[in-house]
N, C-alpha and C positions, 0 to 999 in steps of 0.2 A: 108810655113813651112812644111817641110818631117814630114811624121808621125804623126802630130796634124790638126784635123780638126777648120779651122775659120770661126767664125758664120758672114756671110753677115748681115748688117745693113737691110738688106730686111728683113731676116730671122724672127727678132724679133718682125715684125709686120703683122700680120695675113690678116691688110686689103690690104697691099701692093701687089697687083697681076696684071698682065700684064705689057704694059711696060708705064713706064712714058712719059709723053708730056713733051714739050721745058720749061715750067713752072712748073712742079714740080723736071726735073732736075734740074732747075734752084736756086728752094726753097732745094733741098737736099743738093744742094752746099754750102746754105748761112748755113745749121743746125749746122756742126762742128763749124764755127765761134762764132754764137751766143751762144754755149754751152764754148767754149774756154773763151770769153769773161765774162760769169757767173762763169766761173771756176777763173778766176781772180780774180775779184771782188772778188769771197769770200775767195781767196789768202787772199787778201788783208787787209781782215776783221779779218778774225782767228787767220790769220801766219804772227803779225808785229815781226821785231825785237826788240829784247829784250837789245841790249846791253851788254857789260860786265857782265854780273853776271851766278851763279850759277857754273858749273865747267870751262866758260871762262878765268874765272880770272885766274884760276890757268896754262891755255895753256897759257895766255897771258905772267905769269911771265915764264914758260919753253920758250917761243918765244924772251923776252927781256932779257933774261938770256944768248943767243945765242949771243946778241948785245950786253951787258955789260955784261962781265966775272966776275966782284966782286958780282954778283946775284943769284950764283951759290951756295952762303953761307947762302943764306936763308934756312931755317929750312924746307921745304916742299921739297926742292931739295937736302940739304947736304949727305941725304942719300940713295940719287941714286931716281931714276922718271922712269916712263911705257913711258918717253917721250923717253927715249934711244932706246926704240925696234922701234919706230913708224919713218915713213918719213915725216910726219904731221911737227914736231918741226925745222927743214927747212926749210919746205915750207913756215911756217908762220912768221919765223923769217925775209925769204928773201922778203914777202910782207912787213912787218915792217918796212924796211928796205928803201924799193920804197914809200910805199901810208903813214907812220905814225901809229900809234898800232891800234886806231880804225875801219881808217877808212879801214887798212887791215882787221881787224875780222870783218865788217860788210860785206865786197868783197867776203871773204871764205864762210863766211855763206850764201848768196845767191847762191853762184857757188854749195854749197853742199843740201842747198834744191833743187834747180834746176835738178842737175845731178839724187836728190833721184825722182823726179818727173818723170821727163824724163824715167830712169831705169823702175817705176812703169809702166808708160804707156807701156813701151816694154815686159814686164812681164806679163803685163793682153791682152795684141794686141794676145798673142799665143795662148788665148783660144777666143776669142771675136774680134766682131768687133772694128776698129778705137772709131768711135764713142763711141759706150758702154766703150771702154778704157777709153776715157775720160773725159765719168759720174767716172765709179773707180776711178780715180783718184782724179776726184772732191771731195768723198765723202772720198778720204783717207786724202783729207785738211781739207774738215769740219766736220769729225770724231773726238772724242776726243784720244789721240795719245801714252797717258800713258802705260805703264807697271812695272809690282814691286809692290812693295811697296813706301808707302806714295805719289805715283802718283809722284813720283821727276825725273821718267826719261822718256821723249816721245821717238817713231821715226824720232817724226818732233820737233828738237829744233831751238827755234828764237834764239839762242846764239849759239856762237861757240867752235864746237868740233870737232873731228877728226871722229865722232862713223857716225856722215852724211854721210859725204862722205865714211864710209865702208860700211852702210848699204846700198850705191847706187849703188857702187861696188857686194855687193853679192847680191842686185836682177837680176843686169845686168846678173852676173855669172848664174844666174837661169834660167833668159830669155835666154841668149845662148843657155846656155846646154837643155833645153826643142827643140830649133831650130836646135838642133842637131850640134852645130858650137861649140865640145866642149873644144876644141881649146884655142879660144874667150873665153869660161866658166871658164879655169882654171885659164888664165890669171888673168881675172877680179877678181876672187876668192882671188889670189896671191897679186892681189892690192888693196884687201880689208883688206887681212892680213898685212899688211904693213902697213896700216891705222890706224886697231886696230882690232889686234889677237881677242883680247875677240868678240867683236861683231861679227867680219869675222868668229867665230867658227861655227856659226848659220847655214852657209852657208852650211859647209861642212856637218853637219849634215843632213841640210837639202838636198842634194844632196846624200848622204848615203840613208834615205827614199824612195827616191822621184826612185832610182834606183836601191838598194839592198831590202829593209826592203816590202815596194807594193808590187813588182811583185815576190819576194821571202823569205816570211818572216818567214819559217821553216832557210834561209841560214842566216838571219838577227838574227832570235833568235839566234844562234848558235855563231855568229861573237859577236853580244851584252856578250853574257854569258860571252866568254872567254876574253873580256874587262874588264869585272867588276869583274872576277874573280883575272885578273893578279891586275888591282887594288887593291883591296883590300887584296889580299896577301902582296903588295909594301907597302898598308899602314900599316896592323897589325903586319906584319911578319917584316919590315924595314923600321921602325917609324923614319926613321930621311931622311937629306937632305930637298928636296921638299914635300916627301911624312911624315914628322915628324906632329904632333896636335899643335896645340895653346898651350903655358903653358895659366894657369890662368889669369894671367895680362893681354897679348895681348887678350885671349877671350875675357877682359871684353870689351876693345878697338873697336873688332871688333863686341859686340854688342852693343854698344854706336850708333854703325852707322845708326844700325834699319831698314835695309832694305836689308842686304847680306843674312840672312836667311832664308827659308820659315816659318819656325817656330815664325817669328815675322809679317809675312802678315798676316792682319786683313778680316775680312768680306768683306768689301770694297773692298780690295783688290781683294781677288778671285772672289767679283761679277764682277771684271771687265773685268777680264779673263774669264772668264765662257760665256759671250755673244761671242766675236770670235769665243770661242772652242765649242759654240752650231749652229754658222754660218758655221764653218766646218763641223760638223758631220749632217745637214741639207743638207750641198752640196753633201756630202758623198753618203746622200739616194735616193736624188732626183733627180741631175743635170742629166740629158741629156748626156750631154761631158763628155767622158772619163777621158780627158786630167784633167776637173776640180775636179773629183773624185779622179782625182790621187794623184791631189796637194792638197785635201782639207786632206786625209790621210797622204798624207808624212806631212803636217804641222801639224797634229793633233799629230803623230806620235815626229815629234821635239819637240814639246813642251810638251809630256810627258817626253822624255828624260831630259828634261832642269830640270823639276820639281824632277824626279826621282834620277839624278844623285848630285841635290842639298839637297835632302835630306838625301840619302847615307853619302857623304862624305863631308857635310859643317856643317848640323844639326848633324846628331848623331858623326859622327867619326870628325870631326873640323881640317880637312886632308888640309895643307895649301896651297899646289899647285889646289888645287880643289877652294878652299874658292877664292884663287887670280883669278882663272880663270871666278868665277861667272857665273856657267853654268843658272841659271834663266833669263840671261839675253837674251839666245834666244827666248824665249816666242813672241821677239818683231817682229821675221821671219814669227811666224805665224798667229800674230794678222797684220802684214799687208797683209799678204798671206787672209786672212779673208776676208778685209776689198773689195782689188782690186777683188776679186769674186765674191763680195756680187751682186752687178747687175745683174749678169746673176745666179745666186743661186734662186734670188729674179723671176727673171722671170719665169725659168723653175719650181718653186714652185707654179707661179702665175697658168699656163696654166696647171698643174694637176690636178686643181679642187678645191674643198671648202675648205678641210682638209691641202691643200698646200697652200692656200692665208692665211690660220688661222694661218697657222704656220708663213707669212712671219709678219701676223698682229703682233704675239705673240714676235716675236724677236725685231720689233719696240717699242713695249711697253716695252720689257726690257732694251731696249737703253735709255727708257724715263727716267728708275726708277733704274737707273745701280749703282746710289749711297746707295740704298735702295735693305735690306737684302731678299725682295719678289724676287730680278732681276732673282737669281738661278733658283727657283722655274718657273717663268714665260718661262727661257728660255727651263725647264724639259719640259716643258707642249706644244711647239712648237719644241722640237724633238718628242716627242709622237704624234702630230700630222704629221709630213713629214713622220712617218713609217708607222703611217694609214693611208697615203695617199690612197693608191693601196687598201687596204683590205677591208675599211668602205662603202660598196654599195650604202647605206639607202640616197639618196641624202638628206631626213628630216632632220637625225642627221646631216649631215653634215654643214646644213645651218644654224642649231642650234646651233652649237661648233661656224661655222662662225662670228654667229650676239652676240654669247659672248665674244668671243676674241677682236672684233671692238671694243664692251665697256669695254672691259678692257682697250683698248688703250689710248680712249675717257679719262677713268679715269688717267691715268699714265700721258697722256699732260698735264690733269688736273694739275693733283701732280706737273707735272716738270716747268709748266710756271706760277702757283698760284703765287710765291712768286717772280718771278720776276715783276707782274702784281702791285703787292700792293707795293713794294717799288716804281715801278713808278706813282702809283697815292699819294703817300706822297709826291712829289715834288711840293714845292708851285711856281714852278714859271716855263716857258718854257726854255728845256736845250737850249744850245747850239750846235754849227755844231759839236765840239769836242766830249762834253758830250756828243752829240747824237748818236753817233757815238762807245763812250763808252760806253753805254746804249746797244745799239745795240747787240756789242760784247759780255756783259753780257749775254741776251735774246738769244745770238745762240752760248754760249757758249757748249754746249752739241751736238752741228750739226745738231742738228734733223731739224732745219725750214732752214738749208742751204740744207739738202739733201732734204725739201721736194721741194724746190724752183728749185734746181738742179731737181728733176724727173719731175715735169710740164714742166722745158724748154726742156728738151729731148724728153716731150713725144709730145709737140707742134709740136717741128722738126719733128717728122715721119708724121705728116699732110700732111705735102707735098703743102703745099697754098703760094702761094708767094708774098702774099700781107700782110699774119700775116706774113710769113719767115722775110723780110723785115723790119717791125715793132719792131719785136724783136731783129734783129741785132743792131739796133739803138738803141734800150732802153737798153741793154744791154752794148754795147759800152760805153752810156752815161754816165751809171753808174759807169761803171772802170775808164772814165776823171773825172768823181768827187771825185772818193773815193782815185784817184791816187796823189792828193798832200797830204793827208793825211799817204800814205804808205811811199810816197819817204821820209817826214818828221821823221816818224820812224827810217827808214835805213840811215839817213844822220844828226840826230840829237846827236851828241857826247860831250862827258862830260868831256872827255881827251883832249888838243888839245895843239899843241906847243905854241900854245900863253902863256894856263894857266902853263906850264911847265918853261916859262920862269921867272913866277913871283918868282919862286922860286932856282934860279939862287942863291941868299945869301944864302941860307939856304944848297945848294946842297956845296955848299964851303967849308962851313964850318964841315960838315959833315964828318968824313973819311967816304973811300971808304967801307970798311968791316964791319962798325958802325953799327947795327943792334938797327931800329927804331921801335916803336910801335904808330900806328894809328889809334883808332880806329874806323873811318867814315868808310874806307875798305884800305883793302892789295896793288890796283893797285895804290893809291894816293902813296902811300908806293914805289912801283917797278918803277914806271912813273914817278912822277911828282920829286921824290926824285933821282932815281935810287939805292937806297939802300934796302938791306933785308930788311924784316919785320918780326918782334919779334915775333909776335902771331895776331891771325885772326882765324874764325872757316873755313872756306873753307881750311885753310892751315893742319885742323885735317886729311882731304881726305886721303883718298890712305894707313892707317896707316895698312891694311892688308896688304901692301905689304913690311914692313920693319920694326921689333919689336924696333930696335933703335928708329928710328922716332916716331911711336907712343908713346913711354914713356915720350918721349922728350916732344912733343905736349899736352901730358896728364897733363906733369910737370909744362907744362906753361900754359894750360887752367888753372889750379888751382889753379896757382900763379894768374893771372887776375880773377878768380871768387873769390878766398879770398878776393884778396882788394874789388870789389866791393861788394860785401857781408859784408864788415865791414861799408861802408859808405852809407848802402842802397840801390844800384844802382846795374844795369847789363848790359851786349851785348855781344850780340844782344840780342831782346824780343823773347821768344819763347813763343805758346800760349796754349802748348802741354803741359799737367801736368805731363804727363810718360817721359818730357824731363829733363835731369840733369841741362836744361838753363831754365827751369820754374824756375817763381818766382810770386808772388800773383801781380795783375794790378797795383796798388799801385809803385810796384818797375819795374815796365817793360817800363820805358822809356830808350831808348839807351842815356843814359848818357855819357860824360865822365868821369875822372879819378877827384877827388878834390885833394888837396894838399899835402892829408896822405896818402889817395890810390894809388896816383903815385907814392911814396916815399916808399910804400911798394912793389906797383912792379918791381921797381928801386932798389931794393935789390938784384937782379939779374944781377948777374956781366956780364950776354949774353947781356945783356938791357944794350943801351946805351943812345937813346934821346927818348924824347917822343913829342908827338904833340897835344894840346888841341887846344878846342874850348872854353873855359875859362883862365880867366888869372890866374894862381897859384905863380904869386909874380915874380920880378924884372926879366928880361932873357936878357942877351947880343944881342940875336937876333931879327932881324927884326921882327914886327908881320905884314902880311899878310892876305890882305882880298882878296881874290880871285873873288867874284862878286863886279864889281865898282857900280853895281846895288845896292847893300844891303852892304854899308860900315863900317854899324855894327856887321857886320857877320866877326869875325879875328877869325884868329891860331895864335895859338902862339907855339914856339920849347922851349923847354927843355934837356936842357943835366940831364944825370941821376947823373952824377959825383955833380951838385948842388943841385938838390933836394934832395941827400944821406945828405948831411952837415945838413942841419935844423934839421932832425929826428934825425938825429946822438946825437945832439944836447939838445932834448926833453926828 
């Protein structure tokens, strides 16, 4: 790489001097493997897929809505979709098209963590060696991957999005342009924006720092100013078009969502940000490498922008081309920019001395305790120590702060594996491979015992012995053929499938094409097995910042389905959140469906035209359908709304 110095795998280990004999070449060779191989495995354990859900569904319906045109009338799409900007809604329709809806979004979704993997490796290779890459990497899968609010969006999603594959795109873009090929950067950049403008914004930001704001940041302040100047003249001075506020209504809409403004992140929240943004400014004091000082500043530097520009113009001014942009959402550039440096942050922290290993002690223990409001505090008190590194002589004090920070740590693993501890000794009996499995993932759901698993095997490999080298490539290997039927079953276990689509051949007949159905199991039984709109769903509330139509619409009929069930005791989905408008006391919080009055009132809605229970609500012309031949007491039943109105009408 021109202009960036890369640290040799030698480099980082102090006893490695002279030259190596035919067996510890030999052992250096096998060490990427066996760390490759543990990097799987805990692939495999952290990052299964997930399936259809969460914002899947909704690319699923913009991908079958490509294949059936009468789907385009569903209420999440009638009034235009972010799917029109993006080249994603193509792509995934023309897999649909080839592999079947799932086992297309499970294809993409591999192709997109992969490519985000890949990109990462090539991203941290510019300042570090191979190797060290691909501890980063490791620890960027068994990290936990959140950012926002309510922890509802990762870097790394087991479902399928379009925001993967940009985010892999604009590392790539970073990695280039750091290798000087900026060419290659802008490309990459330009095919992230195509992916998805919002998250691709990251990039560009982040490349603004990384080359204007560092090395000139009297011309950065200056460029900044007169940005947020002309903004904010566009929004007070010429309130309308893109740059017009929220009326009242759509505000409330767009706080309903509870996580578009900084003004609704919780403690939680920020403590989760705050570990990164203390792992960057830790890199900032102490690294060694330029190159990682550089990046540890421009991402410190984006992600205040993210914060700064959302609280301008989303919180106080409610400025709508800002709010749809969701500038907080690059945070997530710098929380992996964080994560892929943390190795080599970690080491050049390690080799400064007491007040530098306190610090690196002091940031593990707030990983430990990130859901807990001390994490800030912990990570204050480990940048205070990487400043005194250099300054604190007294080696006494130093091994003093040392052997407290330790026990802090001691305490925080405490804290973080206590409760996973006692719920597994409440188990009266031995789990199972699965359970155990699920167990497992619970116990390293936080990463901290994948990364400490991950730093032994790396630190084994620099041994240089070829006799453990050897030992470990095996145990390691072993472990990914075992855990490997486990993951493939993840990625190949689908819920949709042309067989079960066929069962519903009578019902798809009789249906018109434009008939807009309510189901409320989920929306894709609705788009799939039906091909018909669907009435209402909460995923289909999504995106209501980007179209005041839409959201009122979506408002009209949430509230049309929470009256009926509110009149009959019942709800859905269970929310378990009391600050949620879908709370409701335990009591009422089973996903019910619709009883005979309730459907009859949401069927008052002339957009409603059939409905689908899982109860029988009295005589129906149509077939009922059990979809498991396994469990045959498990039926649907269809309803037209046109019958269920007569009874009420009636009453």
């Amino acid at each position: 790489m021109n202009g960036l110095p890369i640290t040799d795998s030698a480099d980082l280990d102090q006893r490695d001097t002279g030259t190596p004999g035919a067996g510890a070449a030999g052992a250096a060779a096998l060490a990427p493997a066996t760390l490759g191989f543990c990097v799987a495995a805990i692939w495999i354990l952290q990052r299964p897929y997930r399936g259809l859900n969460h914002d899947s569904v909704l690319y699923a319906l913009s991908a079958l809505a490509r294949v059936h045109a009468n789907l385009r009338h569903d209420v999440f799409l009638r009034f235009g979709s972010q799917d029109n900007y993006t080249v994603f809604g193509p792509l995934f329709s023309a897999a649909v098209r080839t592999f079947d809806l799932e086992p297309a979004a499970a294809l993409l979704t591999f192709l997109g963590q992969a490519a985000f993997l890949v990109a990462g490796w090539a991203l941290a290779r510019r300042v570090m060696s191979g190797r060290l890459a691909l501890l980063a990497v490791g620890m960027l899968i068994a990290l936990p991957s959140d950012y926002g609010a309510l922890q509802d969006f990762n870097y790394i999603e087991g479902f399928l999005t379009p925001r993967q594959m940009a985010e892999a795109f604009v590392l790539a873009s970073v990695a280039a342009t750091l290798a000087e090929r900026r060419i290659v950067g802008g490309i990459c950049l330009l095919a992230g924006m195509l992916f998805h403008p919002i998250m691709a914004l990251a990039g560009l930001v982040m490349l603004f720092s990384l080359y204007v704001a560092v090395p000139r940041p009297k011309l950065a302040l200056v460029i900044g100013s007169a940005v947020l100047a002309v903004s904010l003249s566009a929004a007070l001075l010429i309130p309308v078009g893109p740059f017009r506020s929220f009326d009242a209504a759509w505000l409330d809409r767009v706080y309903a969502n509870g996580y578009l403004l900084i003004s609704q992140w919780t403690l939680k929240d920020w403590s989760h940000l705050c570990i990164p943004a203390g792992v960057l400014i830790v890199g900032a004091l102490r690294s060694s490498t330029p190159a990682v000082r550089k990046l540890s500043v421009a991402a410190l530097v984006t992600a205040a922008a993210a914060i700064l520009t959302t609280l301008i113009f989303c919180d106080l001014l409610h400025v709508v081309i800002f709010t749809q942009m969701q500038p907080w959402r690059w945070v997530w550039l710098a929380q992996v920019i964080a994560v892929l440096l943390l190795p080599l942050i970690a080491l050049d922290c390690w080799r400064s001395g007491r007040l530098g290993r306190a610090a690196v002690v002091l940031l593990a223990g707030a990983w430990a305790l990130r859901d807990l409001p001390a994490a800030p505090g912990v990570v204050l008190a480990a940048i205070v120590c990487a400043a005194s590194a250099a300054h604190l002589r007294d080696w006494r004090y130093a091994r003093l702060i040392l052997v407290g920070c330790s026990a802090l740590l001691v305490m925080a693993m405490l804290i973080n594996i206590l409760p996973h501890a006692l719920q597994s000794a409440a188990r009266a009996q031995a789990p199972t491979f699965s359970e155990a499995l699920l167990q497992w993932s619970i116990w390293g759901g936080d990463g901290l015992l994948y990364v400490l698993v991950l730093g032994v095997i790396y630190r084994l490999g620099m041994r240089r012995t070829g006799r453990n080298s050897a030992f470990l490539l095996v145990a390691t290997a072993t472990m990914v053929c075992v855990l490997a039927p486990a993951g493939w079953r993840s990625w190949t276990a689908y819920k949709y499938t042309p067989a079960l689509r066929a069962l519903y051949d009578p019902w798809r007949e009789a249906i018109p094409a434009y008939a807009e159905v309510f189901w409320a199991s989920s929306p894709v039984s609705v788009w799939y097995l039906l091909e018909r709109p669907g009435y209402w769903s909460p995923p289909q509330s999504a995106g209501d910042i980007f179209s005041r139509e839409k959201a009122m619409e979506t408002q009209r009929r949430s509230l049309s389905v929470l009256s009926a069930l509110d009149a009959t005791g019942q709800r859905h989905p269970p929310d378990p959140d009391p600050n949620s408008p879908w709370y409701r006391p335990p009591h009422q919080a089973r996903p019910e469906n619709l009883d005979a009055s309730a459907a009859a009132a949401v069927c008052s809605d002339p957009a409603l035209s059939f409905i689908v229970s899982r109860v029988s609500l009295g005589p129906t012309p149509y077939p009922v359908i059990a979809p498991n031949p396994g469990e045959p007491e498990r039926q649907l039943w269809l309803y037209s709304c046109a019958d269920l109105r007569q009874p009420a009408a009636t009453t």
